[in-house]
N, CA, C and O atoms as a DFTB+ gen file, in Angstrom:
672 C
 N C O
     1  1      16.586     108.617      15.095
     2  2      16.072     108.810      13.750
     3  2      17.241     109.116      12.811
     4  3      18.201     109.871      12.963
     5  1      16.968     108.500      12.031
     6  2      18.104     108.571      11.019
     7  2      17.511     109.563       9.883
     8  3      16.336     109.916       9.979
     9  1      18.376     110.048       8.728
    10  2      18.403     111.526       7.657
    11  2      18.659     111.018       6.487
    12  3      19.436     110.064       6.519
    13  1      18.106     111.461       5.033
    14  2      19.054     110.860       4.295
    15  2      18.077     111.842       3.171
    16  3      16.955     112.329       3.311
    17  1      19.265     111.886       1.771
    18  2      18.811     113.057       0.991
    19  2      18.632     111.760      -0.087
    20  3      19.394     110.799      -0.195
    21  1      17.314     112.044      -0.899
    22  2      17.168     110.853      -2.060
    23  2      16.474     111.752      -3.114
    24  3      16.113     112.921      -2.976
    25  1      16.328     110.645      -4.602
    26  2      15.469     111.370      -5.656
    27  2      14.547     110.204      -5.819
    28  3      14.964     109.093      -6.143
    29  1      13.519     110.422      -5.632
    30  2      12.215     109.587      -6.046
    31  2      11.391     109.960      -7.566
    32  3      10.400     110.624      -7.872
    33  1      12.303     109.215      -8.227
    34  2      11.764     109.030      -9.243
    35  2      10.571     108.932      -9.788
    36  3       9.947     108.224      -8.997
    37  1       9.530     109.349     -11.089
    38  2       8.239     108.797     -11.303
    39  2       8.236     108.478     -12.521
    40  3       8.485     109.314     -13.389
    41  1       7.899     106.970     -12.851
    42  2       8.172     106.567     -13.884
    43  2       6.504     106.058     -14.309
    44  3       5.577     105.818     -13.535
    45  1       6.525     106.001     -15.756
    46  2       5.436     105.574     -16.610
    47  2       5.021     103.907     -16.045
    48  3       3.959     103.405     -15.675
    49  1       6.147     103.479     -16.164
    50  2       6.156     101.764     -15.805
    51  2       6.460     101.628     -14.569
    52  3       7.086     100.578     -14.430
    53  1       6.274     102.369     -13.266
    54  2       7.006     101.839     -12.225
    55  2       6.160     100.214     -11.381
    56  3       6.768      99.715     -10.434
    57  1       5.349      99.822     -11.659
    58  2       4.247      98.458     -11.442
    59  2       6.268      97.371     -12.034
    60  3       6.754      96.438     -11.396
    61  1       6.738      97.867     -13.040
    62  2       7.407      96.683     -13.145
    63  2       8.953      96.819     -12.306
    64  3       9.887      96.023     -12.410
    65  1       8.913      98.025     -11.487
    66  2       9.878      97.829     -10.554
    67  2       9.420      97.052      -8.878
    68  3       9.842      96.276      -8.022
    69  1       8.179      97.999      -9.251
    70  2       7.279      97.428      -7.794
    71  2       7.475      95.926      -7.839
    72  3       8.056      95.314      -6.943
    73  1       6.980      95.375      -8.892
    74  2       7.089      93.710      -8.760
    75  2       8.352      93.003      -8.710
    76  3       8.356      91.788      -8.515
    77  1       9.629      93.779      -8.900
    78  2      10.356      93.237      -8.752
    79  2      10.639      93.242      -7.017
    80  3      10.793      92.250      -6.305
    81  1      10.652      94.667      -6.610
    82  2      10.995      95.279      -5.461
    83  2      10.066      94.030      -4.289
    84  3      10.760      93.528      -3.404
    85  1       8.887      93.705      -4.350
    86  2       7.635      93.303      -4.211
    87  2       8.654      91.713      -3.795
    88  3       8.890      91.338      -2.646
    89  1       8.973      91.221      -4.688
    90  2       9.586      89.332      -4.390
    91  2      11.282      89.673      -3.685
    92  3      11.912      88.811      -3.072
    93  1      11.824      91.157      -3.950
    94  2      13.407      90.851      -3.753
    95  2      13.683      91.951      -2.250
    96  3      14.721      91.794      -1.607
    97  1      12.939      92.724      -1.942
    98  2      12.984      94.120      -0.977
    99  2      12.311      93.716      -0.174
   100  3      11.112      93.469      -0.301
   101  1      13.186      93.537       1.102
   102  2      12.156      93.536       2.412
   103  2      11.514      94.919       2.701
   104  3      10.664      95.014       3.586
   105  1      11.834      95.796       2.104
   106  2      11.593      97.152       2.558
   107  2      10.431      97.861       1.379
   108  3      10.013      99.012       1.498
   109  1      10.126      97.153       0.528
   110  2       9.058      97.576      -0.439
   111  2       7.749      98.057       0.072
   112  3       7.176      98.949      -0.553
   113  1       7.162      97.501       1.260
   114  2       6.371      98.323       1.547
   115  2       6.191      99.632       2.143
   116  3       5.109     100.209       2.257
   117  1       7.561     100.153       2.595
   118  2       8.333     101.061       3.439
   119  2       8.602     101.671       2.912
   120  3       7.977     102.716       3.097
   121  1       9.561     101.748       1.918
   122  2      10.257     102.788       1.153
   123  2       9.701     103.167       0.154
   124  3       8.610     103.260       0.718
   125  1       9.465     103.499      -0.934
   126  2       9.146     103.879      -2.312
   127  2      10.709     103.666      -3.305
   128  3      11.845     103.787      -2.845
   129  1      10.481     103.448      -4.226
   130  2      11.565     103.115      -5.169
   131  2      12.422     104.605      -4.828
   132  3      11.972     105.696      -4.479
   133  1      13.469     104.276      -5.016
   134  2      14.837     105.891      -4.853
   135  2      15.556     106.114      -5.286
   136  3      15.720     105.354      -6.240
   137  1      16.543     107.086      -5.180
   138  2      18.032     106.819      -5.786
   139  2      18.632     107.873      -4.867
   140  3      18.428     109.083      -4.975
   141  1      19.679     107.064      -3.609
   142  2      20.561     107.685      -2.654
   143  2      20.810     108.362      -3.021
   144  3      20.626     108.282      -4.236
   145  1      21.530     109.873      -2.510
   146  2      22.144     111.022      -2.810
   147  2      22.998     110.951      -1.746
   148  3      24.173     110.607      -1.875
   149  1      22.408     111.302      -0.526
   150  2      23.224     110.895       0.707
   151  2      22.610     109.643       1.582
   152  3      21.398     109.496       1.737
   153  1      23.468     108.879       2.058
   154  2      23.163     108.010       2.312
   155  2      22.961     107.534       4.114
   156  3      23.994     107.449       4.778
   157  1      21.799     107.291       4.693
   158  2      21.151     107.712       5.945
   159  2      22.836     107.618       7.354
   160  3      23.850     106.953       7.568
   161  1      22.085     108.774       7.887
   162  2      23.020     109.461       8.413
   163  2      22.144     109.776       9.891
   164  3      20.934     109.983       9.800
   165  1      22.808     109.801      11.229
   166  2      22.388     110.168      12.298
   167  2      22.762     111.283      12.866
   168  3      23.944     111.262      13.212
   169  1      21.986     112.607      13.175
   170  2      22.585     113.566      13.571
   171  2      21.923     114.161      14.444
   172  3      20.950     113.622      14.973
   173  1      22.358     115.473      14.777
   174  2      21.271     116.433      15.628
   175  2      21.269     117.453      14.972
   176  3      21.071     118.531      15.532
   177  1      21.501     117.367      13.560
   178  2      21.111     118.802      12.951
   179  2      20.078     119.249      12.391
   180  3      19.691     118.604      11.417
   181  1      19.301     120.452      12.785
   182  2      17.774     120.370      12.495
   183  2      17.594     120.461      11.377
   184  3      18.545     120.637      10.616
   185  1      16.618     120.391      11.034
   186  2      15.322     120.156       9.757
   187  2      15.563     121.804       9.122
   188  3      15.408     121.818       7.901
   189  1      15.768     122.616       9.476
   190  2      15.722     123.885       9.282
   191  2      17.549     124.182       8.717
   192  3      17.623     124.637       7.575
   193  1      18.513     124.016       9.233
   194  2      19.666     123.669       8.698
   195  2      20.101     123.307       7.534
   196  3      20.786     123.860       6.673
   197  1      19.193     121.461       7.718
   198  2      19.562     120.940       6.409
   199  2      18.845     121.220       5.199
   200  3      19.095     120.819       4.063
   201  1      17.701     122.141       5.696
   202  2      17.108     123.077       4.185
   203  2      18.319     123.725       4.095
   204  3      18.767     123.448       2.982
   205  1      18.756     124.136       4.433
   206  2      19.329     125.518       4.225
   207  2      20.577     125.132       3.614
   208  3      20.674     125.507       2.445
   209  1      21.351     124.626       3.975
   210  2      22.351     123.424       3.029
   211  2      21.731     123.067       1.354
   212  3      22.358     123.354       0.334
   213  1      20.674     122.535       1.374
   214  2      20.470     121.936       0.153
   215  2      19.849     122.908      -0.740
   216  3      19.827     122.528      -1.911
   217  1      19.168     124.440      -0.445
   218  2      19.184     125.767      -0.505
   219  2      20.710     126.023      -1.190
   220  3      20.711     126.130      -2.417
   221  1      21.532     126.091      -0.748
   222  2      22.480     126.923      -0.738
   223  2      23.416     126.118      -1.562
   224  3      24.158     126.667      -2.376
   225  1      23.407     124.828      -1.377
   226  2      24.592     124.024      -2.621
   227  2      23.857     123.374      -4.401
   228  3      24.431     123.057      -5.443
   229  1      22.016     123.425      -3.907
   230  2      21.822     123.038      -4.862
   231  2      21.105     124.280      -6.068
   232  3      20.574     124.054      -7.155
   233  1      21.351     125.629      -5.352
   234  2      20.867     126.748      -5.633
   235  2      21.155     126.960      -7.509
   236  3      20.255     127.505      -8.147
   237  1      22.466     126.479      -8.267
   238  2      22.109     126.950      -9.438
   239  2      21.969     125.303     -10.414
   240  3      22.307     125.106     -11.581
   241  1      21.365     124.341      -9.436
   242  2      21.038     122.740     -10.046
   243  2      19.456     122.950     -10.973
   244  3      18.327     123.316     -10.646
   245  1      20.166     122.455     -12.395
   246  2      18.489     122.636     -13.005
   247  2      18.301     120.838     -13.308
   248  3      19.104     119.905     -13.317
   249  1      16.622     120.962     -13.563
   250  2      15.775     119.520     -13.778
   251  2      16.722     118.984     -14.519
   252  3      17.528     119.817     -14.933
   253  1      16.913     117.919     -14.830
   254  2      17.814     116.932     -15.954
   255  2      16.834     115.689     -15.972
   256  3      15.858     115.477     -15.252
   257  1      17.403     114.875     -17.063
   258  2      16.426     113.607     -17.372
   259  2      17.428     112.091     -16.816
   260  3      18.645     111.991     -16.977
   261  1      16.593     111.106     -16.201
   262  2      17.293     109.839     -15.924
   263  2      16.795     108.605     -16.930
   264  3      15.656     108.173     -17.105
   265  1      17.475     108.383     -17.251
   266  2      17.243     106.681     -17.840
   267  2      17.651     105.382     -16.915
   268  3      18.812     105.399     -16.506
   269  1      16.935     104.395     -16.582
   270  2      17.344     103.314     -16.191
   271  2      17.278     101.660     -16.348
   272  3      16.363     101.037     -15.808
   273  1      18.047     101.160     -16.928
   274  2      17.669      99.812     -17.331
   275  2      19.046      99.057     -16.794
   276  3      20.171      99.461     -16.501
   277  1      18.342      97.651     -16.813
   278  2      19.455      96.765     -16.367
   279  2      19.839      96.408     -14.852
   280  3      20.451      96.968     -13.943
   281  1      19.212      95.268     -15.029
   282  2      19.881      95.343     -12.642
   283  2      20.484      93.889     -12.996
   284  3      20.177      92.904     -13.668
   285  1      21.811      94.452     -11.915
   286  2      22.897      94.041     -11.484
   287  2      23.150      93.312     -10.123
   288  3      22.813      94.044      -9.192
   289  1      23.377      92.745      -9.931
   290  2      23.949      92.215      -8.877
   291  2      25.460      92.994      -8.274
   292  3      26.472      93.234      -8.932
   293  1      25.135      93.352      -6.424
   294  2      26.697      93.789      -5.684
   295  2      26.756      92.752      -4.655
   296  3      26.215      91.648      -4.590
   297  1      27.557      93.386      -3.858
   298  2      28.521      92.827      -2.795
   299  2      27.239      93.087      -1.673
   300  3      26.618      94.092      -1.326
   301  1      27.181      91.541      -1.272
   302  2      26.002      92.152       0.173
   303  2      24.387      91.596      -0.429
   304  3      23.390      91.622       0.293
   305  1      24.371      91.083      -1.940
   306  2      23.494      89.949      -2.311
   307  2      22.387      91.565      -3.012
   308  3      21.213      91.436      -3.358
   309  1      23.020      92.677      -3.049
   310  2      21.932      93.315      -3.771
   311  2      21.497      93.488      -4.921
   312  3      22.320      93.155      -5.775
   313  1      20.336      93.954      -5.401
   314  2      20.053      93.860      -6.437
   315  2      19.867      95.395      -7.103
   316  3      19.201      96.252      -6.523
   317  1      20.572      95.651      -8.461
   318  2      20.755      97.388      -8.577
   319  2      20.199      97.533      -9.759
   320  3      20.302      96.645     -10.605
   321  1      19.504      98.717      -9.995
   322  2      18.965      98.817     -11.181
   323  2      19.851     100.086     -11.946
   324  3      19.984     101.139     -11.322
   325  1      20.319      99.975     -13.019
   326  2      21.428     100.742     -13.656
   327  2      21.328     101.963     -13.956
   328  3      20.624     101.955     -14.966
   329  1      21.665     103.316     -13.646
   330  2      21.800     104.819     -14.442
   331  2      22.005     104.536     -15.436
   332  3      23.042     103.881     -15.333
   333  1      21.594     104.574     -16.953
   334  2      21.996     104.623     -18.066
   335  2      22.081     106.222     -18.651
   336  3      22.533     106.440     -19.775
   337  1      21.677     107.132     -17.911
   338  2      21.134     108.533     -18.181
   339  2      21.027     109.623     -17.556
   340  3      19.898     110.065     -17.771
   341  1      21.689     110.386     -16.802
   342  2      21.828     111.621     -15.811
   343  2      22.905     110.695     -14.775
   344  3      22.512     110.658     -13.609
   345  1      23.886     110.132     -14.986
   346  2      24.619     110.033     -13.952
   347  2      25.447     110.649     -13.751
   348  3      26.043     110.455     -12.691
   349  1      25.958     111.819     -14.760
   350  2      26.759     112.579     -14.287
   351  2      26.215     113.603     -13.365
   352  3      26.765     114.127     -12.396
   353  1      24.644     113.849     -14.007
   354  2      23.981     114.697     -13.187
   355  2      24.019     114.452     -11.439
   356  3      24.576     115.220     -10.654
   357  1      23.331     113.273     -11.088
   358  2      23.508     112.622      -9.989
   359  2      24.409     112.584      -9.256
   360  3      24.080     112.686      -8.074
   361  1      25.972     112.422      -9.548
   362  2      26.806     112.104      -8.945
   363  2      27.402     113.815      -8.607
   364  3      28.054     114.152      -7.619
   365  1      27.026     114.549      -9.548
   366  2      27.320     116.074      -8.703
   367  2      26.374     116.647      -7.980
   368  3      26.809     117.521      -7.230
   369  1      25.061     116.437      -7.932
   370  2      24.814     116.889      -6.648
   371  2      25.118     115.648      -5.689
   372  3      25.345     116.229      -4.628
   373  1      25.238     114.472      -5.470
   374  2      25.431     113.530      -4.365
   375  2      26.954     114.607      -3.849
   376  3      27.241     114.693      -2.655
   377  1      27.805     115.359      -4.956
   378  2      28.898     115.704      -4.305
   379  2      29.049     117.102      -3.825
   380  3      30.017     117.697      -3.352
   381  1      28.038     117.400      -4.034
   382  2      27.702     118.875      -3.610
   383  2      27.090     118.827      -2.169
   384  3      27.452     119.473      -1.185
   385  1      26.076     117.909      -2.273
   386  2      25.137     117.504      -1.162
   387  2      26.256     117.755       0.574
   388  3      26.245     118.386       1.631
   389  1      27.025     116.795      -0.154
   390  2      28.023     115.685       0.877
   391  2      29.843     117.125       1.338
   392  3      30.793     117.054       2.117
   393  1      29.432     118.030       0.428
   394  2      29.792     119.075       1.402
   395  2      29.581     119.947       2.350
   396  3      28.360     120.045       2.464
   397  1      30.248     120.812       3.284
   398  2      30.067     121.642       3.866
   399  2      29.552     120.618       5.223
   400  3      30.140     119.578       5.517
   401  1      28.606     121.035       5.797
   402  2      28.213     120.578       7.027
   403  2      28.224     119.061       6.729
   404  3      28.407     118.264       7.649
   405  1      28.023     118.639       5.420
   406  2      27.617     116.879       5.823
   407  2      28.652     116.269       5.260
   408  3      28.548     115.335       4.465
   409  1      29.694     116.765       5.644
   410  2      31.188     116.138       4.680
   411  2      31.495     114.965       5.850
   412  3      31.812     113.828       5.501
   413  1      31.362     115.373       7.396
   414  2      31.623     114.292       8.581
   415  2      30.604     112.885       8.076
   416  3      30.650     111.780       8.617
   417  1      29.750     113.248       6.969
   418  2      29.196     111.814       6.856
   419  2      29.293     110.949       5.595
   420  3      28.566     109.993       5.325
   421  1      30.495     111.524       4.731
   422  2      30.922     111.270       4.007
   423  2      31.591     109.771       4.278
   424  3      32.443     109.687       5.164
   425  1      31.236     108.656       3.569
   426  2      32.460     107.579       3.763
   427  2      32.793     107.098       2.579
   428  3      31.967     106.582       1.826
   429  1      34.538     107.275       2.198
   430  2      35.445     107.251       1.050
   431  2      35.361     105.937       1.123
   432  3      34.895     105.526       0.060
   433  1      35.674     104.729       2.155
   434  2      35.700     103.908       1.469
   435  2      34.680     102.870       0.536
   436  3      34.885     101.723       0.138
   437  1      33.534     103.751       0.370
   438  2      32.292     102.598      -0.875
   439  2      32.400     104.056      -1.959
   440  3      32.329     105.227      -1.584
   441  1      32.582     103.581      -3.315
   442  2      32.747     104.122      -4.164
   443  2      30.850     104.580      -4.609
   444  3      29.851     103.861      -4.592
   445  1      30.997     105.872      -4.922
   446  2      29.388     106.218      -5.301
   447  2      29.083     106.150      -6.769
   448  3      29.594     106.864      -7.631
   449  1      28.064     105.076      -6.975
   450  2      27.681     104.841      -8.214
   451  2      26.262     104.626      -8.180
   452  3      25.845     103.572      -7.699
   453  1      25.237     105.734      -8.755
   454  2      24.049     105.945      -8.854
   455  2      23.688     104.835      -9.406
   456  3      24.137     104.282     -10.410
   457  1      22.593     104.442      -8.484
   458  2      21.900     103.324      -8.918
   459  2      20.093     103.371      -7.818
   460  3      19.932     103.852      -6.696
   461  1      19.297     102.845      -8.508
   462  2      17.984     102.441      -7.540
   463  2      18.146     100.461      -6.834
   464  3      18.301      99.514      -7.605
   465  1      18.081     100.354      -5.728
   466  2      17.895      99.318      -4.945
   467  2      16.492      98.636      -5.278
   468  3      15.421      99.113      -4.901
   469  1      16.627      97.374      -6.086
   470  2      15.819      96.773      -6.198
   471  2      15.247      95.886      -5.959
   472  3      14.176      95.564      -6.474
   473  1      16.170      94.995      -4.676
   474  2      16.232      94.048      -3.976
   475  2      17.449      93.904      -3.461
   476  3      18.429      94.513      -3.889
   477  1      17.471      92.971      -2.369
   478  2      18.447      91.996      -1.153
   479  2      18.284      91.134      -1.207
   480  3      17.108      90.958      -1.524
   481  1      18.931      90.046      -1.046
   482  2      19.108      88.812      -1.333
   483  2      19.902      87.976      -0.346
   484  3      21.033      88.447      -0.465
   485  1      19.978      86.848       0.711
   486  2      20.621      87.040       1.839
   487  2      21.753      85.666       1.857
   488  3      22.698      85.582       2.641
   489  1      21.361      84.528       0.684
   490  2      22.442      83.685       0.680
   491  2      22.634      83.483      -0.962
   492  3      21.737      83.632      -1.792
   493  1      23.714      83.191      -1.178
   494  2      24.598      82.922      -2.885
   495  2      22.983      82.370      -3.564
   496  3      22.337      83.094      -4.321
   497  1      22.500      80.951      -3.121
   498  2      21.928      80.258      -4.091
   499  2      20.630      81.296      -4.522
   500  3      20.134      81.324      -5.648
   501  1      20.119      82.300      -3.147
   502  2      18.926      82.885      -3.813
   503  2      19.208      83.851      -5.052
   504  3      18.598      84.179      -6.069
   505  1      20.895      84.250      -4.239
   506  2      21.298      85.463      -5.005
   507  2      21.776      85.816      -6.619
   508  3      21.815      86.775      -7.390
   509  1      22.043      84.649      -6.583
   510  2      22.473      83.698      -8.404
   511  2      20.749      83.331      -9.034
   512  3      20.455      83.507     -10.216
   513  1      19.945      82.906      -8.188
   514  2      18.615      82.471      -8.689
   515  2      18.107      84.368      -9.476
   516  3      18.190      84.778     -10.634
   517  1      17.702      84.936      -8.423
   518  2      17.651      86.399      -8.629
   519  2      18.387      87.052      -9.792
   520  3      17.637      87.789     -10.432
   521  1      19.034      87.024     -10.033
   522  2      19.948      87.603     -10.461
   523  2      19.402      86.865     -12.205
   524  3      19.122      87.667     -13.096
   525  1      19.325      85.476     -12.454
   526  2      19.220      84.843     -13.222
   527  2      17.425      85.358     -13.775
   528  3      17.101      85.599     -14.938
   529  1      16.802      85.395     -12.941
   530  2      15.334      86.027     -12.951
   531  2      15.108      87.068     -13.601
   532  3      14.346      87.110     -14.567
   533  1      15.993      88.402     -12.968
   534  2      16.012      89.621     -13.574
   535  2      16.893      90.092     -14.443
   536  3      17.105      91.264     -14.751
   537  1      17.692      88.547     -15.047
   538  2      18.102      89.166     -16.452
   539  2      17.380      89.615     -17.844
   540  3      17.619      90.398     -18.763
   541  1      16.331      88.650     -17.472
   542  2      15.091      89.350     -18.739
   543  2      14.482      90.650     -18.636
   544  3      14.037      91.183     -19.653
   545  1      14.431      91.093     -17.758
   546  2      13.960      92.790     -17.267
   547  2      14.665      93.295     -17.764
   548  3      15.605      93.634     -17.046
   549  1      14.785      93.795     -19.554
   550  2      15.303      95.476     -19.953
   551  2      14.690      96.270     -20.056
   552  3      15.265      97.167     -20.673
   553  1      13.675      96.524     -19.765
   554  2      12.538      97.445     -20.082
   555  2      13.417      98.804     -19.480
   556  3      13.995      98.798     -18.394
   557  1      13.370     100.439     -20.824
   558  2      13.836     101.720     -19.951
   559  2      12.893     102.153     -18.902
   560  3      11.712     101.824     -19.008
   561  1      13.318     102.895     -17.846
   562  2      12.802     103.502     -16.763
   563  2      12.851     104.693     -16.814
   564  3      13.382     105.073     -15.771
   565  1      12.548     105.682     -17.563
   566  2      12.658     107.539     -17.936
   567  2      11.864     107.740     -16.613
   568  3      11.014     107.150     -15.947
   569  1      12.797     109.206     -16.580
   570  2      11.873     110.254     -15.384
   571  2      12.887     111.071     -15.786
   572  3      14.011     110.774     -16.191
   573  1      12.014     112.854     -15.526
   574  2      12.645     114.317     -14.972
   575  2      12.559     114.302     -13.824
   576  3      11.542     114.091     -13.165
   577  1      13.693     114.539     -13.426
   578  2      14.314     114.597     -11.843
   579  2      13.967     116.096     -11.543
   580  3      14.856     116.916     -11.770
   581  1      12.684     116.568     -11.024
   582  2      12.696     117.615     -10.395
   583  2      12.690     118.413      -9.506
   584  3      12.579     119.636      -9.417
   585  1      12.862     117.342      -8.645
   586  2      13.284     117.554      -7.033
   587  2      13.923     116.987      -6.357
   588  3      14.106     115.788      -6.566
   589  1      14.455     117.575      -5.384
   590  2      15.541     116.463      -4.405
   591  2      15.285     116.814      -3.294
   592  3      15.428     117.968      -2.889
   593  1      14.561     115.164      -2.147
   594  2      13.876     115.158      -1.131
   595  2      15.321     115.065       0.321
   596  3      16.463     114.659       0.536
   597  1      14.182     115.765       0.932
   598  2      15.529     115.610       2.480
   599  2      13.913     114.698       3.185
   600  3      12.706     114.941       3.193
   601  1      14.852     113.551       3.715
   602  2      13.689     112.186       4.524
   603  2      14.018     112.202       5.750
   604  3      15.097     112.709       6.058
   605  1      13.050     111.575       6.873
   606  2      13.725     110.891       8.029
   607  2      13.160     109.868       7.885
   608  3      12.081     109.774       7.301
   609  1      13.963     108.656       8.530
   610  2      13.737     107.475       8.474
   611  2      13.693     107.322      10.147
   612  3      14.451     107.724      11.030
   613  1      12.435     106.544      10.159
   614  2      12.208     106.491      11.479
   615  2      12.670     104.836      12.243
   616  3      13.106     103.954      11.504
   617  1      12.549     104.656      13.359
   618  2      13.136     103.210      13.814
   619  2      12.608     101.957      13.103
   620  3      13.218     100.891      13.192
   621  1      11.146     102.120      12.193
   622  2      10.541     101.255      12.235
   623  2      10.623     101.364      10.620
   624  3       9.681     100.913       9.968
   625  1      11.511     101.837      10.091
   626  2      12.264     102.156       8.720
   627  2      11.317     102.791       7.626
   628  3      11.619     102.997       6.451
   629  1       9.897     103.110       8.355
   630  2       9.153     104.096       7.205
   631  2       9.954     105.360       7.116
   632  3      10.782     105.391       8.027
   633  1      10.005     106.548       6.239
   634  2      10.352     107.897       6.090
   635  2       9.483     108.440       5.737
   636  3       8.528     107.930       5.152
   637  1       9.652     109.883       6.082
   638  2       9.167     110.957       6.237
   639  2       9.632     111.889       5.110
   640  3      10.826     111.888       4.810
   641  1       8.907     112.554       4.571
   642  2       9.639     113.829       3.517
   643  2       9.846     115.024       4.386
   644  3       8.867     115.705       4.695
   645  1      11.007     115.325       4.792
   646  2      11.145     117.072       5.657
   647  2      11.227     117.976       4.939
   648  3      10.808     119.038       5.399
   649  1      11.814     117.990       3.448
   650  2      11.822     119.126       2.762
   651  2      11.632     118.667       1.338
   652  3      11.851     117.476       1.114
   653  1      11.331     119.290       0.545
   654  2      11.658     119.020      -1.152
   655  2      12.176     120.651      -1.586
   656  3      11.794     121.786      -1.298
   657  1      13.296     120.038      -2.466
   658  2      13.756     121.366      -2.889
   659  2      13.694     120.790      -4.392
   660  3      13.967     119.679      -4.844
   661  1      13.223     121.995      -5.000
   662  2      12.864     122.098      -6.344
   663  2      14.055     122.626      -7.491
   664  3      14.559     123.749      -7.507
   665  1      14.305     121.681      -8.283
   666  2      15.689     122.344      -9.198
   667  2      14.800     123.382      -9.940
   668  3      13.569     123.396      -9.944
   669  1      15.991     124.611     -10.832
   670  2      15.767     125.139     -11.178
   671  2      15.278     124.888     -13.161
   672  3      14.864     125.842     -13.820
């Protein structure tokens, strides 16, 4: 079983991420729309621990607001939907998170840039088609980020919520 710390967003419009997620995400019925914090990780450290970690580093983190518009195309045929709004927020707890006990799962070499996964794409021609599709999608994506979930992801890639910790 794999671990992984995310923010699940709730948005007014989320039907127009679903439909995207819906034609481009093999994993849309599995996952719920997200935004990585830490990114799934295999361990043996209990459920009781990694409260206590996200307790203890995210202890003086208050609610903040996200904006998101605009998906992008990366490396690997994905499809990203853009932070326009709390990414500074984001990117300090992803770096808060990713200390202390979970620094061994830290990997320097992919640069961290908050974003929601909105699809995969698996050869150039779909990936240029896609890409060409969801350039008309600007619609903003607002949410208050008021919690940050600890998941397990199980073999069969549904997750589980193990903890929610509530900003201040």
């Amino acid at each position: 079983m794999y671990r992984s710390i995310c923010l699940f967003p709730q948005f007014n419009n989320i039907k127009l991420i679903n439909a995207i997620r819906k034609k481009y995400d093999s994993l849309y019925k599995i996952v719920p729309p997200h935004i990585t914090l830490i990114f799934p990780f295999r361990s043996e450290i209990s459920t009781s621990e990694l409260k206590a970690h996200m307790e203890n580093v995210l202890l003086e983190e208050n609610t903040f607001n996200i904006t998101l518009k605009g998906i992008t195309g990366s490396e690997g045929g994905y499809l990203f939907l853009g932070v326009k709004e709390g990414n500074d927020s984001i990117i300090r707890l992803h770096d808060k998170l990713y200390g202390g006990m979970l620094a061994q799962f830290y990997n320097r070499k992919i640069s961290y840039l908050p974003h929601m996964t909105v699809g995969r794409v698996h050869n150039e021609h779909e990936f240029e088609g896609a890409i060409e599709v969801t350039e008309a999608y600007n619609e903003n994506f607002c949410s208050k980020i008021n919690n940050v979930y600890l998941e397990s992801i199980h073999d069969d890639g549904k997750s589980e919520i193990e903890h929610i910790h509530r900003l201040s």
